[in-house]
C-alpha positions in Angstrom: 0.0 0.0 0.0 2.7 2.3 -0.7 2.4 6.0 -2.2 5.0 5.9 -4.4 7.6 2.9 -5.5 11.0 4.8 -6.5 14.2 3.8 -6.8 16.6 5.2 -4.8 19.5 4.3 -7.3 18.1 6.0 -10.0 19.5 9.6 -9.1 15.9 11.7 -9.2 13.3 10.5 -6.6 10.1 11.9 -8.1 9.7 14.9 -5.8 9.5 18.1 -6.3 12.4 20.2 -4.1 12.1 21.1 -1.0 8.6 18.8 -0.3 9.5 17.1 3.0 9.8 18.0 6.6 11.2 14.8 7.9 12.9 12.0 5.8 13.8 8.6 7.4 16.1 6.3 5.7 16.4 3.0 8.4 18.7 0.4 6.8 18.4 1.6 3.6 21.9 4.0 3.3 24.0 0.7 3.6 22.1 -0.9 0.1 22.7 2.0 -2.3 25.2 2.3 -4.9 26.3 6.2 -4.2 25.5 7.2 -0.9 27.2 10.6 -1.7 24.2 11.0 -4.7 21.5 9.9 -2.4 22.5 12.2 0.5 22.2 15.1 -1.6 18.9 13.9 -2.9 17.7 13.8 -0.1 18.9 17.1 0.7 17.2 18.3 -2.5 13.4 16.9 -1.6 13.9 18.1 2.0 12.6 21.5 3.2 15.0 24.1 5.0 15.8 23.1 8.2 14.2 19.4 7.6 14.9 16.4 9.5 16.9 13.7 8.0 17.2 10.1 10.2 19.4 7.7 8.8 19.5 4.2 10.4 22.5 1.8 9.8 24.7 -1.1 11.0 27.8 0.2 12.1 31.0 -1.6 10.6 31.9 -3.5 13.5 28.6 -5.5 13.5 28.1 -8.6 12.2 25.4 -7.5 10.2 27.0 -5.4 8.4 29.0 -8.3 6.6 26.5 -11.0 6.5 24.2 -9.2 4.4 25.8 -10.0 1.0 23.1 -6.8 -0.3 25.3 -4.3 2.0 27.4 -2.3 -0.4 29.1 0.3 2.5 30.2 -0.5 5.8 29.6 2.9 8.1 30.9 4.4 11.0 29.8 7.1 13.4 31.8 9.7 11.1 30.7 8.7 7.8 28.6 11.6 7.6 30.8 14.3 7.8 31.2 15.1 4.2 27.8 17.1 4.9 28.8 19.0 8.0 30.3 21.9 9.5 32.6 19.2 11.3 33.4 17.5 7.9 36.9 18.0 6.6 36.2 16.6 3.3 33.4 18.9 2.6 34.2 19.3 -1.5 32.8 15.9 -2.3 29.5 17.6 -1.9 27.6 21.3 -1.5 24.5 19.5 0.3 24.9 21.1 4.0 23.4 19.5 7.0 23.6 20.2 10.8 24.2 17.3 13.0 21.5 17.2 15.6 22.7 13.9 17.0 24.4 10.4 16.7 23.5 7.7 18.7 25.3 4.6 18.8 23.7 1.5 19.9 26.2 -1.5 21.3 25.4 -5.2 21.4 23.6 -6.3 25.0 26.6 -7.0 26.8 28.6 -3.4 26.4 25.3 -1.7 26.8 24.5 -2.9 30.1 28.3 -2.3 30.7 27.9 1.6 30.7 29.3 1.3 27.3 26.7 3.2 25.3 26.1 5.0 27.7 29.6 6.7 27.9 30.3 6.1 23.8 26.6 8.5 23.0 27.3 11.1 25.9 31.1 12.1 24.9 31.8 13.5 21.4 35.8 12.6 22.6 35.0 9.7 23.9 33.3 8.3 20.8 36.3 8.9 18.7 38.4 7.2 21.4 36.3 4.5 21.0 35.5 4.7 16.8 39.8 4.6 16.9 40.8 2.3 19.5 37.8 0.0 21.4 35.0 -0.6 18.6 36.8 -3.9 17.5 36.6 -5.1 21.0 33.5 -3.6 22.2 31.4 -3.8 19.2 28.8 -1.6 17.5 25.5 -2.5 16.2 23.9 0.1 14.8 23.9 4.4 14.6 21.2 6.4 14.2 21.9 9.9 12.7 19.7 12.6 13.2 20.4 15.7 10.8 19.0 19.2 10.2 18.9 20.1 6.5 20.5 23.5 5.9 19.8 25.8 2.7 
């Protein structure tokens, strides 16, 4: 009973700009062929100051590898390209303000503290992205974006 059946690979989702006020992508990012190209079409169909949610397995998970559909492998920085913090922000001229990561760890590193310490610290979450996330796993990361025009 969908609306509309697009594909998301196809470089135009049939939209006009600057239609939505929320978009949520949840574990669809890791599937596409050019997740620079969707990003920004995404940026295109969202309103000024939309909200963009992306869902996806982080690297470390075993999902992420399983899945023989998975054509990316993400971290908690792979966004960056699109924001103020991003230090590769030439791939791309679609802007968006990061409203918040959060990483979610498997059972055990949750009920750890883990999460707990990896979503509340910016600095502690690159310690962790750089030195622990082999050891104390990621599953997934939720991004939460504001679109900027």
């Amino acid at each position: 009973a969908a609306d509309v059946i697009a594909d998301i690979d196809s470089g135009k989702l049939p939209f006009r700009d600057s239609v939505f006020s929320q978009i949520w992508l949840v574990h669809v990012i890791e599937h596409v062929a050019d997740v620079i190209g969707t990003v920004e079409e995404l940026h295109r169909i969202a309103q000024p100051g939309a909200r963009i949610v992306i869902e996806t397995p982080h690297y470390t998970d075993f999902s992420s590898f399983c899945d023989p559909t998975h054509r990316w492998h993400l971290n908690s920085f792979s966004f960056r390209y699109f924001t103020e913090q991003g230090t590769f922000s030439y791939y791309s001229d679609s802007r968006m303000r990061e409203h918040r990561i959060h990483v979610k760890l498997l059972r055990l590193w949750k009920l750890l503290g883990f999460e707990f310490a990896v979503n509340r610290s910016r600095a502690f979450r690159k310690f962790w992205e750089y030195y622990l996330c082999y050891i104390i796993r990621g599953k997934a990361i939720v991004f939460e974006f504001e679109v900027v025009k």
